[in-house]
N, C-alpha and C positions, 0 to 999 in steps of 0.2 A: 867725215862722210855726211850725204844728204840721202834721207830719203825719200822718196815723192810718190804721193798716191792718185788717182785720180779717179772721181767718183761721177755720175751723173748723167752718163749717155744710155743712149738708147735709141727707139726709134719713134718718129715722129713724122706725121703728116706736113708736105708744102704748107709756107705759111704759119706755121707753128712754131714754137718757141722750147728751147730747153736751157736747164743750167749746168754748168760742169766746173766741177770743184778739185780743188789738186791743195793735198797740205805736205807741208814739208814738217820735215825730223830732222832729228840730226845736228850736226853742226851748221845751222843756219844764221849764223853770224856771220858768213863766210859766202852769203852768196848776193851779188852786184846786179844780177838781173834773173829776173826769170819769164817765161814763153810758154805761149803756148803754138802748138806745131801741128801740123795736119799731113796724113799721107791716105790717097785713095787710090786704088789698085790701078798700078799702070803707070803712074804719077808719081813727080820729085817728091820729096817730104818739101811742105814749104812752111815757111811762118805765119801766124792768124794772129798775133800780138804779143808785142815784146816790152815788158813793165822794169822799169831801172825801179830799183828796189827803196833807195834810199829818196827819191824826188817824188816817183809812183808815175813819174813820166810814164805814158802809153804811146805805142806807136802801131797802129793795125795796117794788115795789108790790106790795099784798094779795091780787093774783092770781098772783104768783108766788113769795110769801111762804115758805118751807121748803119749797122745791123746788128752787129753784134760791139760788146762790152765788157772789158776787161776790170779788174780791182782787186786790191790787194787788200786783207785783214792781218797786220801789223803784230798783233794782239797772240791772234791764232795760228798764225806762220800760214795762211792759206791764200788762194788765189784763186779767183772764179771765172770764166766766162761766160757772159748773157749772152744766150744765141737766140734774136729773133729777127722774122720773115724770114725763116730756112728755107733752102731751094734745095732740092734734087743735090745738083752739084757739091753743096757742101757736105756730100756722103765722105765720112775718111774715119779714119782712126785718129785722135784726137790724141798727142801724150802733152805733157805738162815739162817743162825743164826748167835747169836752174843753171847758172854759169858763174864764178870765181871772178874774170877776167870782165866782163862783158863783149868777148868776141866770141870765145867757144865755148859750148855748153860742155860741162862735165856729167852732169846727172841726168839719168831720167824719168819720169814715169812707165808705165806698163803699156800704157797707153786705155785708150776706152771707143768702143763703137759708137758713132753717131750715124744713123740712118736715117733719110728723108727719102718718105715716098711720094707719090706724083709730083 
C-alpha cells in the first residue's frame, strides 16, 4: 500500500503564487510515476504534471506549461508543485497520485483546494 498526502493549497490572489506538497508512505518502492491532477466543478479531472519516478522525467499540460513546476525529493518520498502566475481558471481541487504500472494510477491523495481570485 501507498499513502499520499497532500498539503499546501489555499486561496490566493491572480498572479500569485502557491506551493503544494504531497508525501508518500508506504510501500513506495513500488511506485513508477507519480501526478499531479486537477478537477474544477463542471470539468474532466485532468493532468497538471506527470514525474516518472526513477529518471524524474516531467511532463506538464500546455495549460500549465512555464508556470508552474514539478519535483521530486528522493530522500523524503515527496513531490511538490510550484504554482506561479495563477489565473482564475486554475481554481480545482488539486489531488496528488501515484501508479505501479505507469498507465493507471492506483493511489490517491485527498486531494486539497486551490483558489484564485480575480
Amino acid at each position: 500500500q501507498v499513502q499520499l498526502v497532500e498539503s499546501g493549497g489555499g486561496l490566493v490572489q491572480a498572479g500569485g503564487s502557491l506551493r503544494l506538497s504531497c508525501a508518500a508512505s508506504g510501500r513506495t518502492w513500488s511506485i513508477y510515476t507519480m501526478g499531479w491532477f486537477r478537477q474544477a466543478p463542471g470539468k474532466e479531472r485532468e493532468s497538471v504534471a506527470i514525474i516518472r519516478w526513477s529518471t524524474g522525467s516531467i511532463y506538464y499540460a500546455d495549460s500549465v506549461k512555464g508556470r508552474f513546476t514539478s519535483s521530486r525529493d528522493s530522500a523524503k518520498n515527496t513531490v511538490d508543485l510550484q504554482m506561479n502566475s495563477l489565473k482564475p481558471e486554475d481554481t480545482a481541487v488539486y489531488y496528488c497520485a501515484a501508479s505501479k504500472n505507469g498507465v493507471t494510477y492506483d493511489y490517491w491523495g485527498q486531494g486539497t483546494q486551490v483558489t484564485v481570485s480575480s
